[in-house]
Structure formats: C-alpha cells, structure tokens
C-alpha positions as CSV (number, residue, x, y, z in Angstrom):
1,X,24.0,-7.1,-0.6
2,X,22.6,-3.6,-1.7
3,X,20.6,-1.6,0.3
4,X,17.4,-2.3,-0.5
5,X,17.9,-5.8,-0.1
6,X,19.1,-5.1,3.5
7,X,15.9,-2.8,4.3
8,X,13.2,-5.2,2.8
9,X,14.8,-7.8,4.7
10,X,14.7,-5.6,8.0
11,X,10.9,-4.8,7.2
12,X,9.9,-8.3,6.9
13,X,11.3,-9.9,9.6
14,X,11.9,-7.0,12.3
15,X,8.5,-6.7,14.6
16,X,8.0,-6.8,18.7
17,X,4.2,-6.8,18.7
18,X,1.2,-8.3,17.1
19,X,0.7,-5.5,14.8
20,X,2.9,-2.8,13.6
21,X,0.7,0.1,12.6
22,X,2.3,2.8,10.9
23,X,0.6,6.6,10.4
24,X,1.3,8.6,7.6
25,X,0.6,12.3,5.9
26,X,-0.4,10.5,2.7
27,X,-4.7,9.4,2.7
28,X,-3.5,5.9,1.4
29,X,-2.9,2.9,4.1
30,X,-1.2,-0.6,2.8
31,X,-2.5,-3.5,4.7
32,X,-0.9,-7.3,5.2
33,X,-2.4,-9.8,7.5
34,X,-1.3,-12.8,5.6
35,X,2.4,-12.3,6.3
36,X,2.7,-14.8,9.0
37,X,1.1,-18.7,8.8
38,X,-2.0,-19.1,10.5
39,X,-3.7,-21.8,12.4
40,X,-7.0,-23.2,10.4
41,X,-9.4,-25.7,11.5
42,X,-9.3,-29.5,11.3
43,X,-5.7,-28.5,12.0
44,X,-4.6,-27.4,9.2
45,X,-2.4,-24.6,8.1
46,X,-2.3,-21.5,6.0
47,X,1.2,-21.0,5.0
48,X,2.4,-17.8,5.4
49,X,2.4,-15.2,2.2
50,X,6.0,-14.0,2.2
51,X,7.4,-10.5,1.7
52,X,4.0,-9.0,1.9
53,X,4.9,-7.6,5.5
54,X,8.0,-6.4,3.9
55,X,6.4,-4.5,1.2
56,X,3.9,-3.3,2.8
57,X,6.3,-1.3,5.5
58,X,9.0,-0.6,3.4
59,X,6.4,1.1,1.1
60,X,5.0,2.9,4.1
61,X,8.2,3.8,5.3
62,X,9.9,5.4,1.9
63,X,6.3,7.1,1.1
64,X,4.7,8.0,4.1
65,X,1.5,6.7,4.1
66,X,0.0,4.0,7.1
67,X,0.1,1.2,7.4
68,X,-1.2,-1.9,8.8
69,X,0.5,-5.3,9.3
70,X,-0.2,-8.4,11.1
71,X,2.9,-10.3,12.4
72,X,1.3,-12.9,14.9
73,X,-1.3,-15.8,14.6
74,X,-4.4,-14.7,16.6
75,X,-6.6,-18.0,15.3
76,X,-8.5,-15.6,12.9
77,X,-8.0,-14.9,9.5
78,X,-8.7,-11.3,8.6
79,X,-9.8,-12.0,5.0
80,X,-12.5,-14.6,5.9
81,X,-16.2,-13.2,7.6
82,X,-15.2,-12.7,11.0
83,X,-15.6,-9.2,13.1
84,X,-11.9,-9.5,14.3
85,X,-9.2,-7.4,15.7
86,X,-7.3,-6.6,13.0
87,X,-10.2,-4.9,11.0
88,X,-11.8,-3.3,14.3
89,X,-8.3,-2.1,14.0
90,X,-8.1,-0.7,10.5
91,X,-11.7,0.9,10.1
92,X,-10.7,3.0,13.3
93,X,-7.5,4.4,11.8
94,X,-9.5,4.8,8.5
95,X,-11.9,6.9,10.0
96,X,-9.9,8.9,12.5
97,X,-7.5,9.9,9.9
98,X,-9.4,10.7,7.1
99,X,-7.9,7.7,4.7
100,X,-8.9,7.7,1.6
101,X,-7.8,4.5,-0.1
102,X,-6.7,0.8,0.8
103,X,-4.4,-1.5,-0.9
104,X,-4.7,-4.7,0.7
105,X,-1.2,-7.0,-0.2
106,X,-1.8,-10.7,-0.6
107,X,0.3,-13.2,-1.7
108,X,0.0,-15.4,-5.0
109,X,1.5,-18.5,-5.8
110,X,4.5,-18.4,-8.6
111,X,2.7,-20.7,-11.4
112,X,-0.6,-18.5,-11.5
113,X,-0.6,-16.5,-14.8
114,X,-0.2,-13.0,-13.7
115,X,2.1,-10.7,-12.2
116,X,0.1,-8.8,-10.0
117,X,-4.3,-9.2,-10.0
118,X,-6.2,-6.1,-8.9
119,X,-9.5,-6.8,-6.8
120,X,-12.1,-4.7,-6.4
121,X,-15.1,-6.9,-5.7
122,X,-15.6,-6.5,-9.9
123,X,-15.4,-2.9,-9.9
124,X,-17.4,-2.1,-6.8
125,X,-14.8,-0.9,-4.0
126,X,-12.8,1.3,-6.4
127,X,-13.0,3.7,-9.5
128,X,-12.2,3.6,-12.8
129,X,-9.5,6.3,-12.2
130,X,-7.8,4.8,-9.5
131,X,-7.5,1.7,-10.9
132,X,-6.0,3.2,-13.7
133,X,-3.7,4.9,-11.9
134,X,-2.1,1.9,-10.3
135,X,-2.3,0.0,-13.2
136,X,-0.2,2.7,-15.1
137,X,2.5,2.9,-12.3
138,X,3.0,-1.1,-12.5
139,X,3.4,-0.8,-16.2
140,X,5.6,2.0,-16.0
141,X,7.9,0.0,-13.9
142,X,7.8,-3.7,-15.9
143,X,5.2,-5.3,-14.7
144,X,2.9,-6.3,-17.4
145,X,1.1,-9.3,-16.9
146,X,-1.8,-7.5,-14.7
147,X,-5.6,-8.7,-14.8
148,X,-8.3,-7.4,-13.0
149,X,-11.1,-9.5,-10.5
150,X,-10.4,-13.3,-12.1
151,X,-9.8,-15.1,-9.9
152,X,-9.1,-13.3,-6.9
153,X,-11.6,-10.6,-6.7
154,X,-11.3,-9.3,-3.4
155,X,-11.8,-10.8,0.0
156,X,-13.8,-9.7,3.0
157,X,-11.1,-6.9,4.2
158,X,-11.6,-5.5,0.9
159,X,-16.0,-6.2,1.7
160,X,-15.7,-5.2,5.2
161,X,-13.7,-1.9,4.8
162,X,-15.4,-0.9,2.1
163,X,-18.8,-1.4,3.7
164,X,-18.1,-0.1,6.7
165,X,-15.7,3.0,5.5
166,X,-16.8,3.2,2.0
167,X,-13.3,4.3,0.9
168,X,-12.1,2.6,-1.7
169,X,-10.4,-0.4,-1.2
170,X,-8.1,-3.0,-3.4
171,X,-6.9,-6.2,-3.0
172,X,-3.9,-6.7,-4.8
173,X,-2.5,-10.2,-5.3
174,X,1.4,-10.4,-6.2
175,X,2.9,-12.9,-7.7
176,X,5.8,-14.7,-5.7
177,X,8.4,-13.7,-7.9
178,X,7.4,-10.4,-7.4
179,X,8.2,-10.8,-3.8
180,X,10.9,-13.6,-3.8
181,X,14.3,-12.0,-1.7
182,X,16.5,-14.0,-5.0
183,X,14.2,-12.3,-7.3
184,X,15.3,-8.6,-5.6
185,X,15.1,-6.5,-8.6
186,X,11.4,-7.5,-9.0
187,X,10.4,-7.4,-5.5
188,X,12.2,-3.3,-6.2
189,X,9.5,-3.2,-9.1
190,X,6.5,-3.4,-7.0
191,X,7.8,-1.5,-4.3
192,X,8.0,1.3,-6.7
193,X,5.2,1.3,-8.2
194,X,3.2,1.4,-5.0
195,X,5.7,5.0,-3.7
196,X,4.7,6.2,-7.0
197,X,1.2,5.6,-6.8
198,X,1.0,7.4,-2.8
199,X,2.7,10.1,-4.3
200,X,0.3,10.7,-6.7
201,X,-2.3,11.0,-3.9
202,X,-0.4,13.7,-2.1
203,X,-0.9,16.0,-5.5
C-alpha cells in the first residue's frame, strides 16, 4: 500500500469530534458535510458520499488551506434551507479569516456522465477566471470529462455562503471513481488538482 493510499485512508476515517475544522495561510477553505449518512424524514436515509472527508483534509493538509468537515449526523442536512450549525460554522471562519473562495465537495454517483461538475448557481457565485482556473488544473491532471451547472448546480451551502459572505463559492460534484480507495490513482488526480489550484491563490 503506498503512501498516499495510507494518508487518504487516515483522513477519511480518523475524527474525535463532530467537525474537524482546519485553518490555513491559503484564502481558500474545502468544505464536506456529506461524508457521513444522514437521517432524513419519513425515515429514510441519505447514504453517505464517500472519500469526500478524505479529500477534503488531505487537500487541506498537503496545501494549507481550511477546512471544514462534518463527520457526525446532527439530523440536518447542510445543503438543504436550514440555518444550521455547520454553516453558522463556516460563514464565521470565512469572515474572521479573510477567505476568499469555497469549494464545496459532494459526491456523485459512478454512472452519471461526468468526471467532476462545477456549480456555481449558473455562473453567479464565481468568476469566469476562477472557474477557469480550476478547470485547467483538472485537465492538466486527466480529468476530462468536466461540465459546468447541469444538473448539479449548486446547493444551498454554495446560496447561503455566497449570500451571506459573498466570496465566491463552488460546488464541485466528483464522480465516484474519482474517489473510489480501488480506484487510488484517480482519487490522486483530484487531490492534485485541488493543491494545485490553492497554490495558485497564494501567488
């Protein structure tokens, strides 16, 4: 097992609270609060979006930005309208640290056609540049297949934060065999990309 595989593993599944918040020197914080299986109502249940814990910390960890990850069910789901902890949470380490972007990581399943989707509430919570940016750094590391705002265009993290903050803010959907543990050299990929691109914001 190489070394990366033993770290993203770590990431993942290592935590002793319900959030692990990370602070960084770099303006950009990675969010995840889909990484665990939540309650819904009626008694159903949202399965849990795997590896984007992991990502998001090891990213945060090897690049020094913040982040932002939920690891318990609290019966609320970030990404739906609800004024809950989690983004009471991240507005107040937006604005106390003078972050200027967020990449929120949520999970796709394997058979939808794309790699990684970029949301940005159809252009509104992000610039032209930055989505460039990103989009340049995926490509630059093998992933392709990218599409922007169809279907997923950004839930209310990316609304709230960007409302409230009015940093820019991007929800990025990742395709499960970009963050599959037998799949490690494309799980690698993303991780990648994202160091490259908060390196880029510390020029």
């Amino acid at each position: 097992m190489n070394s990366f595989s033993v770290e993203i593993k770590k990431c993942e599944n290592d935590y002793n609270d319900t959030y692990d918040i990370k602070k960084g020197s770099a303006p950009i914080i990675l969010t995840s609060a889909h990484g665990i299986g939540q309650k819904k109502r009626r008694g159903l249940f949202k399965l849990a979006e795997p590896y984007t814990r992991g990502i998001a910390k090891y990213v945060g960890k090897n690049s020094d930005c913040y982040y932002l990850v939920k690891n318990e069910d609290t019966g609320i789901d970030p990404n739906k309208q609800n004024n809950d902890e989690f983004k009471l949470i991240l507005c107040n380490l937006i604005e106390k640290n003078h972050i200027k972007i967020m990449i929120d990581l949520h999970g796709a399943k394997k058979e939808r056609d794309f790699d990684v989707e970029i949301g940005t509430l159809n252009g509104k919570t992000a610039s032209e540049g930055t989505i460039n940016t990103l989009t340049e750094y995926l490509k630059k590391n093998g992933i392709k297949n990218i599409i922007l705002n169809d279907p997923f265009k950004g839930g209310d993290i990316t609304k709230s934060v960007f409302d409230e903050t009015g940093i820019e803010c991007i929800q990025l959907e990742i395709n499960n065999d970009y963050r599959n543990i037998r799949k490690i050299k494309n799980m690698r990929k993303i991780c990648k990309a994202l160091m490259m691109f908060v390196k880029e914001s510390k020029c």
